[in-house]
N, C-alpha and C positions, 0 to 999 in steps of 0.2 A: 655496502655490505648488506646485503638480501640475509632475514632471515624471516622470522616467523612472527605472522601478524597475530592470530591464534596461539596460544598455549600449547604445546604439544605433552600429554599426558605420559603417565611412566611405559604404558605398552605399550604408543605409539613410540617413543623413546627404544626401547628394545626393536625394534623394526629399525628404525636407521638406524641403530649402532651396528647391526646385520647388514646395512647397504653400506651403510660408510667405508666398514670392511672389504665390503665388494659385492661391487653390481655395474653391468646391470641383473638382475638375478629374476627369475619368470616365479610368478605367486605360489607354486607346485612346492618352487625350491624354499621358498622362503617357509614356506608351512612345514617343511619338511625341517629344516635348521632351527626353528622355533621349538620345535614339537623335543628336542633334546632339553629343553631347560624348560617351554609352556606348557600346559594342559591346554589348551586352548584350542577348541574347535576350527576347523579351516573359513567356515561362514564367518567367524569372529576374526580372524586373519586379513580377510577379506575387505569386510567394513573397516577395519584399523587402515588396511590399502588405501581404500576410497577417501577416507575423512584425511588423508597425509596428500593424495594428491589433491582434494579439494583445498586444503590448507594453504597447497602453494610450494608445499616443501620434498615431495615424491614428483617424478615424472613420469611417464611409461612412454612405451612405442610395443607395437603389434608385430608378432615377431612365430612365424609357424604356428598360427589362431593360437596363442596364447602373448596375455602381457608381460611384455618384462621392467621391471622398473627398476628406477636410479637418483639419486638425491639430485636438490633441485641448489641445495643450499650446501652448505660446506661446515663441516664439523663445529672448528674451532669456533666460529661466529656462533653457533648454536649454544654450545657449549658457553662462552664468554655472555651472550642474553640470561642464558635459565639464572645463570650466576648471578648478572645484578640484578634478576627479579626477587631471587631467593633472598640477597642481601637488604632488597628493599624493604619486603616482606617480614622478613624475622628482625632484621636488626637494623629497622629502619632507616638503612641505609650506612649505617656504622661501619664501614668493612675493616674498623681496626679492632672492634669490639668484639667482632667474629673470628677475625683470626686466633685473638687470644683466644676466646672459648674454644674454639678446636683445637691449639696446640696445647692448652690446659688438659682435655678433655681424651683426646687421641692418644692412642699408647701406639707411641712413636718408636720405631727401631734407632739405634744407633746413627746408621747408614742415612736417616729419613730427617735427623737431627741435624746432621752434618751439612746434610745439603739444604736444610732451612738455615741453617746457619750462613753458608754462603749467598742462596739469598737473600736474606736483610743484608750481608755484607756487602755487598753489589747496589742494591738500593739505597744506604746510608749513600754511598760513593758517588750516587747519581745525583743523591741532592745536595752532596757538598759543593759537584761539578759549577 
């Protein structure tokens, strides 16, 4: 499971959740899809490009003189690292301590209740197994 040896920052984050989406998608277009939620200059776009394929986790291919690029890595992996970094990080690795603080803390809808509900109910069920 390839993910990321480097950290990858909150605006590098915003970039592949744009590829993850779909790509492969050429620099033009990505500055262009940013530009509806970032302020962010296309030179700044740019460097974010470079520092994500230096990382390991962007690819590109040359495609009509321009790059188009594509994740190197796959979401859910991604996504499941920042988590136990984050878990390490704050709650020293506690991840029961954390859930509580955020089901404590999150103003949970109904619907969002039910379905935490059923999972711990699933999970009790795995470790009676």
């Amino acid at each position: 499971e390839m993910c990321i040896r480097d950290r990858i920052s909150a605006a590098e984050w915003r970039i592949m959740k744009l590829l993850w989406e779909r790509s492969p998608r050429g620099s033009h277009e990505i500055i262009r899809d940013l530009a509806q939620t970032e302020t962010w200059a296309p030179t700044t776009v740019k460097t974010l490009l470079a520092r994500l394929v230096k990382k390991g986790v962007l690819g590109y291919q040359e495609r009509n003189r321009q790059y188009e690029y594509f994740p190197r890595v796959d979401e859910a992996s991604c996504t499941r690292q920042e988590t136990r970094t984050f878990v390490e990080k704050v709650f020293a690795g506690a991840t029961g301590s954390m859930i509580s603080r955020f089901v404590e803390e999150a103003d949970l809808s109904q619907s969002e209740l039910e379905e935490l509900r059923e999972i711990l109910d699933r999970k009790i069920k795995q470790h009676g197994a």
